[in-house]
C-alpha positions as CSV (number, residue, x, y, z in Angstrom):
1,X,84.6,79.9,85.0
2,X,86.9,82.6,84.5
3,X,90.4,82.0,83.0
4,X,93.3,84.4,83.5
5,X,95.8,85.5,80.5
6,X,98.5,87.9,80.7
7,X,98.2,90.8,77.8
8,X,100.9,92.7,76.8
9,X,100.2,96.3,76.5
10,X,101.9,100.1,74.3
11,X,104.2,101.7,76.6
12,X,102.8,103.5,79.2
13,X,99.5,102.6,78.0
14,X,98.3,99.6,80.5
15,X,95.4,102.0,82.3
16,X,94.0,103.0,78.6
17,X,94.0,98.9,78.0
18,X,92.1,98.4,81.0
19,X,89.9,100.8,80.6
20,X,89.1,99.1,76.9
21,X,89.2,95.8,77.9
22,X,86.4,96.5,80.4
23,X,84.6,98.3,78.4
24,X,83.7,95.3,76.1
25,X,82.8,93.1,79.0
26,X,86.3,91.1,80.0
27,X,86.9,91.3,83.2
28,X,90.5,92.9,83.8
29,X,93.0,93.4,86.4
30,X,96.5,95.8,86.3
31,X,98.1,94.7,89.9
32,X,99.5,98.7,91.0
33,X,101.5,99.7,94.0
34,X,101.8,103.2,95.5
35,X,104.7,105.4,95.2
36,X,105.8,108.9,96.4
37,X,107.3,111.7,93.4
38,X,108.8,114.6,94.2
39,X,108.8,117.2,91.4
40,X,109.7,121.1,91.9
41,X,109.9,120.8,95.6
42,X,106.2,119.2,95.7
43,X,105.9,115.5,96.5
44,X,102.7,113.3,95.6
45,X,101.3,110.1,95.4
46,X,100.9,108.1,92.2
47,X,99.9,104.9,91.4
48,X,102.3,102.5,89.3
49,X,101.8,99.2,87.5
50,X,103.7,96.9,89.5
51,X,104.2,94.8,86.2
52,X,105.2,97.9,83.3
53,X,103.7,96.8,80.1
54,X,101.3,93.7,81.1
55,X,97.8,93.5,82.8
56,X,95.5,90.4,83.3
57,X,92.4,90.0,81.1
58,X,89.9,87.2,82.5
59,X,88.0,85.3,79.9
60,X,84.8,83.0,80.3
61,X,86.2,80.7,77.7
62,X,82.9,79.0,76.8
63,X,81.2,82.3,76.2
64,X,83.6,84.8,74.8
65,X,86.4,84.9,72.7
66,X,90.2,85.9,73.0
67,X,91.0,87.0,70.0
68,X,89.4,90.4,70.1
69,X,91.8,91.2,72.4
70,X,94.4,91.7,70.4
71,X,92.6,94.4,68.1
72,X,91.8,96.3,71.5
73,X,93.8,99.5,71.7
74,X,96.3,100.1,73.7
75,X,97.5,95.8,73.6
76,X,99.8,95.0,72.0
77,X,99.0,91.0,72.3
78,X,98.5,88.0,74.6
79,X,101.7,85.9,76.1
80,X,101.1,82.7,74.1
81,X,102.3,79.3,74.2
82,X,101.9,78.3,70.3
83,X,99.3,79.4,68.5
84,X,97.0,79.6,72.1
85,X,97.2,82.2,74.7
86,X,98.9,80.9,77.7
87,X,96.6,80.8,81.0
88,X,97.4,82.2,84.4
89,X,96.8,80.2,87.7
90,X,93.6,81.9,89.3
91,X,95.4,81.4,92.8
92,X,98.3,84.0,91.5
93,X,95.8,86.8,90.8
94,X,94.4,86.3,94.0
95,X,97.4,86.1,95.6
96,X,98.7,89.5,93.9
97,X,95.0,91.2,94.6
98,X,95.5,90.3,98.5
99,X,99.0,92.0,98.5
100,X,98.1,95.0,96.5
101,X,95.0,95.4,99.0
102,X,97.2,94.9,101.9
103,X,99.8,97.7,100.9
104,X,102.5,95.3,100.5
105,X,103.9,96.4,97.0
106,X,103.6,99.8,97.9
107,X,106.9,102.3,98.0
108,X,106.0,104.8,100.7
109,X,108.3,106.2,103.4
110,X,110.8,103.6,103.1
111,X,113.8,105.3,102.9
112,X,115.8,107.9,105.4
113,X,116.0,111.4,103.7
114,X,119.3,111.5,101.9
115,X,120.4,115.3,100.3
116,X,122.2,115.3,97.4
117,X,125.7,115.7,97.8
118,X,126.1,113.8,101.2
119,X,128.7,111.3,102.2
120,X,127.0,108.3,102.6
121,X,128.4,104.1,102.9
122,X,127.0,101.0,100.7
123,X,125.4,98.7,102.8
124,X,124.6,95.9,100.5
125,X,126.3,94.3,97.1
126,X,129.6,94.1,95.1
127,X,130.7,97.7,96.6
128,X,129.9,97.1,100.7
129,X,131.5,99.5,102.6
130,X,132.5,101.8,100.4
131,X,132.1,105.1,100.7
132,X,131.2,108.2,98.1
133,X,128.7,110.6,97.3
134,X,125.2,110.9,97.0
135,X,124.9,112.5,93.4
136,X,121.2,112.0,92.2
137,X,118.2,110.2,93.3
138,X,116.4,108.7,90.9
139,X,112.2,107.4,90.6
140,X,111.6,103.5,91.6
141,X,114.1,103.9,94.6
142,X,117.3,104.3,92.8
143,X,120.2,106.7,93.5
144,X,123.2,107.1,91.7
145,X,126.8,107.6,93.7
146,X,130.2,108.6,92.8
147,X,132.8,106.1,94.3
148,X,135.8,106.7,94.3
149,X,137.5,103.3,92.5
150,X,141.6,102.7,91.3
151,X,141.7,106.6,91.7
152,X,139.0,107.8,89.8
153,X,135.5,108.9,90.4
154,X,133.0,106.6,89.0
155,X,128.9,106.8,89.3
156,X,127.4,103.8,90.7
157,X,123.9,103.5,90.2
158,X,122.7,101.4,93.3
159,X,118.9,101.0,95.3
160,X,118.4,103.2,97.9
161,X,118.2,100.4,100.4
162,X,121.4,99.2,99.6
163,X,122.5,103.2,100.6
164,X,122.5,104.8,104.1
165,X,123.7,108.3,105.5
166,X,127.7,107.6,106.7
């Protein structure tokens, strides 16, 4: 029987400690959602960790060992409880395999096209209803707008849900 354990991985390094991991004969899993990039007028699709910094490494406790993990490269360590790593519920790795499959964590397409530099209205949060402008969008659905607040122009970085065309 397979037990689950969240490893901590170098930045930016959790598809090299895959790749390691299952190379020695753990079985491995880095839940990923889909996102959209646009970069000098070109937009493509990449694939993300949905959890930056940590995969899940499955271990046959009886027949192999944990610790080796920790010298793989690319980890960084195990979450631990103690002196023992700390298990995973099998049910939540399912669980995050059947959303990933089903496209649920993905980022595609979800927002209206805003341009830079267009009055738009908060929709959502502390600053509802307020209007400003669109100064920057930003990766992981973030845009930054400058609000006009006691009479002075102050950037507000807010999701891009929370945002819509005024």
């Amino acid at each position: 029987m397979i037990t689950w354990y969240a490893v901590y991985t170098r930045p930016q390094a959790e598809a090299r400690a895959l790749e390691n991991l299952l190379r020695q004969g753990y079985s491995a899993y880095l839940p990923r959602y889909r996102t959209e990039i646009r970069h000098a007028r070109h937009r493509q699709t990449v694939s993300r960790p949905l959890f930056p910094r940590y995969l899940f490494a499955g271990i046959d406790r009886p027949m192999m060992r944990w610790r080796p993990i920790l010298s793989t490269f690319g980890v960084v360590g195990i979450v631990r409880a103690g002196e023992h790593p700390n298990p995973v519920a099998s049910q939540i790795i399912d669980a995050l395999r059947g959303r990933e499959a089903a496209g649920e964590f993905d980022r595609l397409g979800r927002c209206a096209p805003l341009c830079l530099g267009e009055l738009v209205r908060v929709t959502a949060g502390a600053l509802q209803d307020m209007f400003g402008l669109l100064a920057e969008l930003r990766d992981q659905d973030r845009v930054v707008v400058l609000l006009e607040i006691l009479g002075r122009t102050v950037p507000a970085q807010l999701d891009i849900e929370a945002v819509e065309a005024a």
